[in-house]
C-alpha positions, 0 to 999 in steps of 0.5 A: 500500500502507498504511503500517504502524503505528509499534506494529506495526514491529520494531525493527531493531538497529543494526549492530555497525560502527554502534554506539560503546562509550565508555570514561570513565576517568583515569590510574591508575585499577586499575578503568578498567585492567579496564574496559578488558580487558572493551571491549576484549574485548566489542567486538572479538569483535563488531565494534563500535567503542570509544573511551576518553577522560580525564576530566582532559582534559575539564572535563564529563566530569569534573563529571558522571562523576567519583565514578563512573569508570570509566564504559562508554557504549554510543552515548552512554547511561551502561550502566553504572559501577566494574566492566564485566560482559562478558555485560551489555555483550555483551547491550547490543549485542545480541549 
């Protein structure tokens, strides 16, 4: 049988337990406090996992993320900065 065309193939989504929401924030940040509510939230309904990490913690993260925290990830691609839109990061893991 023939294989198909890269054009004419779907996209397959990855499954929710293989995706990873990453949420760049410091301490006593109000915004990445409500960040958090919003992952949280989004991505325990959907059964994806998430992780947060400190940008005091690490000196990258910092020099590339620190004027716009906090900073939500979605499989290591910047989805979106300040405030979280709960139906934005629901559509983005393909809910």
């Amino acid at each position: 049988m023939a294989r198909m065309s890269p054009l004419f193939r779907r996209n397959t989504p990855a499954a929710p337990r293989d995706r990873l929401v990453t949420l760049v924030r410091k301490p006593g940040c109000h915004l990445c406090d409500d960040a958090q509510v919003v992952v949280e939230k989004v991505c325990g309904e959907l059964g994806v996992p998430w992780e947060q990490k400190d940008i005091t913690q690490d000196r990258e993260l910092h020099d590339r993320y620190w004027e716009q925290i906090p900073v939500v990830l979605v499989d290591g691609s910047q989805h979106t900065f300040w405030r979280v839109n709960e139906d934005r990061l629901r559509k983005a893991l393909g809910d």
